[in-house]
C-alpha positions in Angstrom: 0.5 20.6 10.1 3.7 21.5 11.9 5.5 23.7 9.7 8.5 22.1 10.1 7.0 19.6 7.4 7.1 22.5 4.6 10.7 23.6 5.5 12.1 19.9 5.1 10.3 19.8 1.4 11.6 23.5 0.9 15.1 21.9 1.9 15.2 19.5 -0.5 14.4 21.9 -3.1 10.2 21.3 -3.8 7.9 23.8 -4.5 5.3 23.8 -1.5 2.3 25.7 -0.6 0.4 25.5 2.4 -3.3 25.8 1.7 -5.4 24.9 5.1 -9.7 25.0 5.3 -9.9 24.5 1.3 -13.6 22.5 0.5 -13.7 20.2 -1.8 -14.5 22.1 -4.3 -11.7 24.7 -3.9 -9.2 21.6 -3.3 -10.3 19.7 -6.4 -10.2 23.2 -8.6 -5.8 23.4 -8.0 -4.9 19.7 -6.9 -4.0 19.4 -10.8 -0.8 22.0 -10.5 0.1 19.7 -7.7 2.6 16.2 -7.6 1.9 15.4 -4.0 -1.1 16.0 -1.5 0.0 16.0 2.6 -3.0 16.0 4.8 -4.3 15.2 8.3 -7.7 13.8 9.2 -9.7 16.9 8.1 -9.3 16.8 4.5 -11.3 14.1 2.6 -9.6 12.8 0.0 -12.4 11.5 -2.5 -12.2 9.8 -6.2 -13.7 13.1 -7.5 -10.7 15.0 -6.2 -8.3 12.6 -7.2 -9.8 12.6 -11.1 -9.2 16.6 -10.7 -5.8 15.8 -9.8 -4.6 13.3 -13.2 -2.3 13.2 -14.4 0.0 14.5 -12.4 -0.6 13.9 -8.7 1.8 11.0 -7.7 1.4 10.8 -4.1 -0.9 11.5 -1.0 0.5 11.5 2.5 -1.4 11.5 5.4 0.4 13.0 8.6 -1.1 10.2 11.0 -2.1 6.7 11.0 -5.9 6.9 9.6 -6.2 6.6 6.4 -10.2 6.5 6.4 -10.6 9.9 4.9 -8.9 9.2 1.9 -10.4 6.6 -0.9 -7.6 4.6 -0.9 -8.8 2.2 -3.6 -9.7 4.9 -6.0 -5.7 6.2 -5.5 -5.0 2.4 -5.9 -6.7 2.2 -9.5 -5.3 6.0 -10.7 -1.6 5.0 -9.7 -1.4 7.0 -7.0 0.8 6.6 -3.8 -0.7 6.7 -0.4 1.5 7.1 2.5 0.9 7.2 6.3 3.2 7.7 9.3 1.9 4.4 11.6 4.4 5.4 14.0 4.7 9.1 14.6 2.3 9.2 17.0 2.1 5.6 18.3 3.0 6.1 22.1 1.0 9.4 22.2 -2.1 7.3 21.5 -0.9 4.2 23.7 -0.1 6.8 26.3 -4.1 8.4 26.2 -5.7 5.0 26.2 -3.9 4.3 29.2 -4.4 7.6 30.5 -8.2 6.5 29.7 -8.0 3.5 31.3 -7.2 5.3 35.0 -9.7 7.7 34.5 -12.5 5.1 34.4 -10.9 3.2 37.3 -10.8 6.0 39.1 -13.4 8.3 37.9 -11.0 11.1 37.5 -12.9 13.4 35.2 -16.7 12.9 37.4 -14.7 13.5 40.9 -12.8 16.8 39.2 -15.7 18.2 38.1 -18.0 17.7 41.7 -15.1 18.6 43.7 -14.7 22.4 41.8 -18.4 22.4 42.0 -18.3 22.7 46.2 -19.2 19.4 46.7 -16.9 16.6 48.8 -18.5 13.4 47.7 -15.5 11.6 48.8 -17.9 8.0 49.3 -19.6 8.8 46.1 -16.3 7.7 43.7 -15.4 4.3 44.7 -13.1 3.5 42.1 -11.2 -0.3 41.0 -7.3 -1.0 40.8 -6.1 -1.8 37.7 -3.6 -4.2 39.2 -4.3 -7.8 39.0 -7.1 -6.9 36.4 -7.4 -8.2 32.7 -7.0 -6.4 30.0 -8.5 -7.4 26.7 -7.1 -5.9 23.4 -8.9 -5.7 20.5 -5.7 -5.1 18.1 -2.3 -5.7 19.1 -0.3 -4.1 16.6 2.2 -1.3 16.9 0.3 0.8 19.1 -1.9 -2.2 21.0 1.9 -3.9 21.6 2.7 -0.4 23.2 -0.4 -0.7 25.3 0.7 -3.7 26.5 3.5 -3.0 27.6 2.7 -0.6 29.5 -0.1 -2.7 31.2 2.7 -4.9 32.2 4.2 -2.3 34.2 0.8 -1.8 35.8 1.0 -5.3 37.0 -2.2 -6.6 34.7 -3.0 -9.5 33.0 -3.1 -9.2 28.8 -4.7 -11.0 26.7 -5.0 -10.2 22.8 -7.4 -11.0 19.8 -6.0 -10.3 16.6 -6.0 -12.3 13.4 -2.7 -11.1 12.2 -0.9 -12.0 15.8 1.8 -14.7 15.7 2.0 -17.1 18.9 5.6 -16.1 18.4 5.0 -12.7 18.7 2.6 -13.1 21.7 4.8 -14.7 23.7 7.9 -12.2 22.9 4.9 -9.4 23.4 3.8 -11.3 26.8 0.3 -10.9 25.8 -2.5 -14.5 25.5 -3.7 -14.7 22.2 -7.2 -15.3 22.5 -10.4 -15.5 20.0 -12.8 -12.1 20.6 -15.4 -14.7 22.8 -12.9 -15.9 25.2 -11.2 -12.0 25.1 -15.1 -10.8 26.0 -15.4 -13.2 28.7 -12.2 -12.7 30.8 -11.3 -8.9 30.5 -12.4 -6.6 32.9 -11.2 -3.2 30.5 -11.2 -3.7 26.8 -9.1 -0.8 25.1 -9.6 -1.0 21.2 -6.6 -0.6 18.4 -7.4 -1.6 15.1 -8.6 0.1 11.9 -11.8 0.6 10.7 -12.5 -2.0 8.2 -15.3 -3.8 6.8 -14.2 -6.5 9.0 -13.9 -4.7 12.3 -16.5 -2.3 11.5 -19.3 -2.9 14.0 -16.8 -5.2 16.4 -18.4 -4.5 19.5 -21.6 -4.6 18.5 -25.0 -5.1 20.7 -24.2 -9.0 20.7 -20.6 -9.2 21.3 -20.8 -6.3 24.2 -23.7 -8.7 25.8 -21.3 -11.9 26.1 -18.5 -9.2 27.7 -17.8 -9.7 32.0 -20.2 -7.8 33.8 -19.2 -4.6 34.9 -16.4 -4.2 31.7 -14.9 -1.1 31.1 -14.4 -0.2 27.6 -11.6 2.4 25.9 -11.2 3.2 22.3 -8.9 5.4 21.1 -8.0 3.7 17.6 -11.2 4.8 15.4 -15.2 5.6 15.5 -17.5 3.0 14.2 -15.5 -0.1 16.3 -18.7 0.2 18.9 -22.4 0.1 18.2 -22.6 3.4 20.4 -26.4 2.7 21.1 -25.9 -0.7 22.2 -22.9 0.9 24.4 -25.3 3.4 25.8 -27.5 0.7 26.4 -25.2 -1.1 28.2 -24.0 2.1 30.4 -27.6 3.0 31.7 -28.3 -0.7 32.6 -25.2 -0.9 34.4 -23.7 -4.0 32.3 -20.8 -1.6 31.3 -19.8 0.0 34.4 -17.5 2.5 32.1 -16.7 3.9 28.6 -14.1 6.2 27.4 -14.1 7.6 24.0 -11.5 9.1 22.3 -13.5 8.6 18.8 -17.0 8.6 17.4 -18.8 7.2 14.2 -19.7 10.5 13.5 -16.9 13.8 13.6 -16.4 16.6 14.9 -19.2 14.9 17.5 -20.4 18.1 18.5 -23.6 15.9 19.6 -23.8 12.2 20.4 -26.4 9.5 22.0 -24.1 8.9 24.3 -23.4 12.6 25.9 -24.4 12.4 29.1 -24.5 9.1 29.8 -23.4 7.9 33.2 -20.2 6.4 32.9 -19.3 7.9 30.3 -15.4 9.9 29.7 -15.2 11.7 26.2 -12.1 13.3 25.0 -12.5 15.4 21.4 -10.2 12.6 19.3 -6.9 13.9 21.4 -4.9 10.5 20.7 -2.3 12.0 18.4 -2.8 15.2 20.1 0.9 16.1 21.8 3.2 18.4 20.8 6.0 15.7 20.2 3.7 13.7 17.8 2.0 16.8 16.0 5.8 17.2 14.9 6.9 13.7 14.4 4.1 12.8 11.9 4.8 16.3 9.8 8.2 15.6 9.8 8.0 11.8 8.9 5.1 12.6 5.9 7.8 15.3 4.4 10.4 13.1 4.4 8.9 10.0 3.3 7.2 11.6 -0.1 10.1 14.1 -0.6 12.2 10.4 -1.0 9.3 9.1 -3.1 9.4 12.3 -5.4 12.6 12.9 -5.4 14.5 9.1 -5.4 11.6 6.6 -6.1 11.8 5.2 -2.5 8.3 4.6 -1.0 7.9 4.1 2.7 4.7 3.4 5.0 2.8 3.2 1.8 -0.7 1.5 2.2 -1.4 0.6 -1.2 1.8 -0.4 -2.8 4.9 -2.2 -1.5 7.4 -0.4 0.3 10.9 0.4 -1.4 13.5 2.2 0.7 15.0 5.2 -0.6 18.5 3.0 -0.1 17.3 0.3 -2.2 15.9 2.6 -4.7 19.5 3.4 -6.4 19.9 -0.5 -6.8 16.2 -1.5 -7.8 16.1 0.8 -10.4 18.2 -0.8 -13.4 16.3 -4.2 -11.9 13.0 -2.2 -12.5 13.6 -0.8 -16.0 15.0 -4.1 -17.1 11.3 -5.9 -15.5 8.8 -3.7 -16.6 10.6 -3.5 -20.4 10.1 -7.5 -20.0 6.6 -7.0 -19.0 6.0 -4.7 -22.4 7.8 -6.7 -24.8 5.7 -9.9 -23.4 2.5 -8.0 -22.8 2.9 -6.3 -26.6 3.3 -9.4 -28.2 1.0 -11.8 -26.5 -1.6 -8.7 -26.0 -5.0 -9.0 -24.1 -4.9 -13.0 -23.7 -3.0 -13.2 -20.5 -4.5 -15.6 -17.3 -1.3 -15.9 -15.4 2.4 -14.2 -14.8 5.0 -15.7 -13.1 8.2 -13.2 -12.2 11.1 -15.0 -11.3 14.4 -13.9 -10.3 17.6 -15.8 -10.2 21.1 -15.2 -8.8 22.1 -11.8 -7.7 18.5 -10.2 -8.5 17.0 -13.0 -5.7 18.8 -10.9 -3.1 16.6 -8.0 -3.7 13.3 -6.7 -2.8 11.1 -8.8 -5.0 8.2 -6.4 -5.0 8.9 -3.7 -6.3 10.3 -5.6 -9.4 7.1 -7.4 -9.9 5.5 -4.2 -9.5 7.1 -3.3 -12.9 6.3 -6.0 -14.6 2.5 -5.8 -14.5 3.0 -2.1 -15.4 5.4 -3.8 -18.3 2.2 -5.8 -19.0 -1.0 -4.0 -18.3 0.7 -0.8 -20.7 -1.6 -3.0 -23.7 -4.3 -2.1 -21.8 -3.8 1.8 -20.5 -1.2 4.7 -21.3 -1.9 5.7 -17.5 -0.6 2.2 -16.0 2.5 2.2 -13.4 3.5 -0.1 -10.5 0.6 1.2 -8.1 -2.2 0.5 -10.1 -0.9 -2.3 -12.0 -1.4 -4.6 -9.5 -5.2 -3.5 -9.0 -6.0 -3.8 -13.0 -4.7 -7.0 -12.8 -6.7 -8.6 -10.5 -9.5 -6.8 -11.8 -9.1 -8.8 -14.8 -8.6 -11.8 -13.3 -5.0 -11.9 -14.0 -2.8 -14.5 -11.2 0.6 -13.3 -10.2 2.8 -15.4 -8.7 6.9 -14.8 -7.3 9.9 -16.9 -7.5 12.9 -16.5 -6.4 16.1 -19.0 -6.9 19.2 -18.3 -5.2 21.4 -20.2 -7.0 23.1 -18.4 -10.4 22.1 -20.2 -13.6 24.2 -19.2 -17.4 23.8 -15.5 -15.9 24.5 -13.8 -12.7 21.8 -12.3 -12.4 18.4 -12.7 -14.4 14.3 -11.8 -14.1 12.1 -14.2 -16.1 8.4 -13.2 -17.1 6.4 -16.1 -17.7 3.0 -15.6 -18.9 0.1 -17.8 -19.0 -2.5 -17.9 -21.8 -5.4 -20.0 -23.3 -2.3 -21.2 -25.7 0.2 -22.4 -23.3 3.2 -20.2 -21.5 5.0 -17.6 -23.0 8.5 -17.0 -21.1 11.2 -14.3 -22.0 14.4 -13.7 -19.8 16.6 -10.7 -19.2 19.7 -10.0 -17.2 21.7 -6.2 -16.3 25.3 -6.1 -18.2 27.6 -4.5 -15.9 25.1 -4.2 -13.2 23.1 -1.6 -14.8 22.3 -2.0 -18.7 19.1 -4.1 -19.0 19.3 -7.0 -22.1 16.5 -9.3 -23.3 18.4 -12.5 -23.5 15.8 -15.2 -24.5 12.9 -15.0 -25.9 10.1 -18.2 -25.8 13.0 -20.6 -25.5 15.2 -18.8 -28.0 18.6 -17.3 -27.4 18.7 -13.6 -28.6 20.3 -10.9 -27.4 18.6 -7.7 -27.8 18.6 -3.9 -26.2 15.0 -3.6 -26.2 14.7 0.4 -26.2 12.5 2.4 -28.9 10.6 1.4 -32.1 11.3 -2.4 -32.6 9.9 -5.2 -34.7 9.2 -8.3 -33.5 9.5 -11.3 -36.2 8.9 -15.0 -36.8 9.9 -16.4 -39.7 11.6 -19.7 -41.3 15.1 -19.9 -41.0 16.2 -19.7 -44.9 18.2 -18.1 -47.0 17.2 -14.4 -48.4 14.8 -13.4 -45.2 17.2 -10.6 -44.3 17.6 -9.0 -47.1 13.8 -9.4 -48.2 13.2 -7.4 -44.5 15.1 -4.6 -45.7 14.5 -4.2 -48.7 10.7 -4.1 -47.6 12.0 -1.6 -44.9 13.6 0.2 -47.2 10.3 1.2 -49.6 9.2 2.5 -47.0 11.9 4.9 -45.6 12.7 3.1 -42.8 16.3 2.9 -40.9 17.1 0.1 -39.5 18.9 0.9 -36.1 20.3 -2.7 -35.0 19.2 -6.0 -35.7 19.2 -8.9 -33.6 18.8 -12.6 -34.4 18.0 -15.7 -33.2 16.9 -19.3 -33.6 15.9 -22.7 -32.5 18.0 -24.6 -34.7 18.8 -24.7 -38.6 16.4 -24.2 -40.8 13.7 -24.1 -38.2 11.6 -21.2 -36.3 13.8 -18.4 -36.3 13.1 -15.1 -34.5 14.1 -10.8 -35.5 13.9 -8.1 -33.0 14.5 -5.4 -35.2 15.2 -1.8 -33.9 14.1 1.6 -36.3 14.2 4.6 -36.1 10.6 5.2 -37.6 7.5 3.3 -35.9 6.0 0.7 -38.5 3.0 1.5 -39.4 0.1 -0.9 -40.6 1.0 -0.6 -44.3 4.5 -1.3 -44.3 3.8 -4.5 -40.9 1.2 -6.3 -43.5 3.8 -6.3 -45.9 6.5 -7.7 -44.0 3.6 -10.5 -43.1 3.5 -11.3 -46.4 7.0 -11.9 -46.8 7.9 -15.6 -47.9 8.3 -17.5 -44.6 6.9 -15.3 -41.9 4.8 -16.3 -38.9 4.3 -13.6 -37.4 5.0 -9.7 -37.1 4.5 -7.1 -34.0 5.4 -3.5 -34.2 6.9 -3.1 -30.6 7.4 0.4 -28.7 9.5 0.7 -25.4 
């Protein structure tokens, strides 16, 4: 990596050490003295390593785009970050497939290398324009878009499968959106640009590269394992492809390949990200994106959790603390029967980054189920549980100008409690199930249900009091007189088992949870 990435984490005052050609082994045996993990495409980031890493890694940046080397859903259920830099080296790649594309028009690399050998087989490489030819791309996101635009320039047609391609964006991108058969059917070169997924793994296999134009010429520079490379080789010896050029292979370092030596055939040793500008702009964008994560919560280009700016950060963060302290005191009370949470926020907390706030809530939540929960893996344990989650937001200001609501859904019916920020920055519980009570939820609490009579209070401390415990602050609230009344009760002493079955047994009481936030 370019050292320039060290310095910038040096700069902003973070202990780095720059370890290159570690094993696994070696990596795994001092990833635990470590917070954050940068790496490029050589080191394999696997679930083994990341278990040698808890509790303390936080964060892994990649300095590049791929993320196929590391196990991202592993990261995903530890609660660890994983960042990439998508655009460091976006028009270095763009710029090699179409660098790639000439070649095989023109047959650069076969005429350079029988020209130095003496020969002058000048009617030997008849080549094809690229002009007035379509192009077919399989991917047309930040870098496929750059692709195309420069294809414009070369005065080709464009047309573009991609699932996740608005017709807007098409038409402001000049590109056809197309499904792959039609794309295989009209597109003399196809230049690939997605990632490898379970979905695009295998895209142009032996059946789709059978219904492409005869006499297609075929680039990928995005990632191995897009093309069935025996099919492709196939295809090149029977003259159906007329020319390949690969940037990638299924299998790396490809130090040997069916397809070496295939006529037709251009390799290059996975060069796409290889210029000087973009080895620095992806070392310098990886520093600076988890230095901003370690150092001010901000989380940018991150794959596996929603992104929060390190200039929203300052003014998510009260927002956050009040949600996931929502999330506990709902999550402590109703415990393991949850089916559904809703988040909802109202007023001024509507005009923020929504994410990131329901990303502490399920943390606030799932905490009943793991000590090692936070807003990266929440999300995962909830769905792995079944667990729905659902947003709202409401612009207008209700009793409050701003509030977050956590609505829970159980086999029993919904469970909602509301909070708010007083002076922009304190968080306060301000209902709880339909009843008004205003309560700094912070420490050892109690939560209580009892009648509203005469004599509860001074029963609760009295009981309380056998057993040495201080009562901090007290806050109370009810549905109406003489009906279901409610007690957060703040101590300075956790209640323990004995002293919470006594207060149980005090005349009138529904229900008693020892709370900790």
């Amino acid at each position: 990596m370019d050292p320039r990435a060290a310095a910038i984490f040096r700069d902003r005052g973070i202990e780095v050490d720059e370890k290159t050609g570690l094993s696994p082994e070696e990596l795994s045996a001092i990833i635990g003295d470590y917070d954050g993990l940068a790496v490029r495409s050589s080191t394999r980031v696997s679930a083994a390593v990341m278990d040698a890493a808890l509790p303390r890694l936080k964060v892994i940046g990649r300095a590049g785009i791929g993320v196929d080397t590391i196990d991202v859903p592993a990261a995903s259920a530890r609660g660890i970050v994983v960042m990439n830099t998508p655009f460091g080296n976006s028009i270095t790649t763009a710029e090699h497939a179409i660098a790639m594309l000439f070649a095989l028009a023109r047959e650069i690399p076969q005429a350079d290398q029988s020209t130095q050998a003496g020969k002058w087989e000048k009617n030997r490489f008849m080549g094809v324009e690229l002009a007035g030819k379509t192009l077919g791309l399989i991917g047309c996101g930040n870098i496929g878009s750059i692709v195309a635009d420069r294809a414009h320039g070369l005065k080709m047609k464009v047309a573009a499968f991609d699932p996740f391609l608005s017709p807007e964006r098409a038409v402001e991108l000049g590109v056809d959106k197309v499904e792959l058969d039609e794309l295989l059917a009209r597109a003399d070169f196809i230049t690939l640009h997605t990632p490898l997924t379970d979905q695009t793994r295998g895209i142009l296999s032996r059946e789709a590269l059978a219904r492409t134009k005869k006499g297609v010429r075929i680039v990928n520079c995005a990632r191995g394992g897009l093309i069935d490379e025996e099919a492709l080789k196939d295809g090149l010896e029977t003259g159906h492809v007329a020319g390949a050029a690969l940037d990638v292979f299924a299998k790396e370092p490809a130090t040997e390949n069916p397809l070496f030596g295939t006529p037709g055939l251009i390799c290059t040793p996975h060069l796409g990200a290889s210029t000087n500008e973009a080895q620095v702009n992806v070392a310098i964008q990886v520093a600076e994106q988890m230095a901003d994560y370690l150092l001010l919560g901000g989380i940018t280009n991150a794959v596996n959790v929603p992104s929060l700016s390190a200039e929203e950060a300052p003014r998510l963060k009260p927002y956050m603390a009040l949600a996931e302290k929502l999330g506990r005191l709902v999550g402590q009370v109703v415990g393991s029967e949850v089916r559904s949470i809703d988040v909802e926020v109202e007023g001024a907390a509507a005009e923020l980054n929504i994410k990131p706030i329901t990303g502490a809530v399920l943390a606030g939540v799932m905490r009943c189920w793991s000590d090692t929960v936070n807003m990266v893996n929440a999300p995962y344990l909830a769905k792995e549980r079944g667990i729905t989650v659902r947003e709202i937001r409401n612009d207008g200001e209700g009793d409050y100008h701003t509030l977050v609501a956590v609505t829970v859904g159980t086999a029993g019916g919904k469970r909602r409690v509301e909070g708010t920020l007083f002076g922009n920055k304190a968080p306060r519980l301000v209902k709880i199930f339909g009843i008004p009570v205003e309560a700094d939820l912070s420490g050892q609490m109690a939560y209580i249900v009892n009648d509203d009579a005469p004599g509860f209070i001074g029963a609760l401390g009295t009981a309380m009091g056998r057993h040495d415990v201080n009562i901090a602050t007290f806050n109370l609230g009810r549905r109406e007189e003489g009906g279901e009344a409610v007690a957060l009760v703040a101590v300075d002493d956790p209640i323990n088992a004995q002293l919470a079955g006594e207060l149980r047994d005090l005349s009138g009481v529904r229900e008693v949870v020892p709370l900790s936030f």
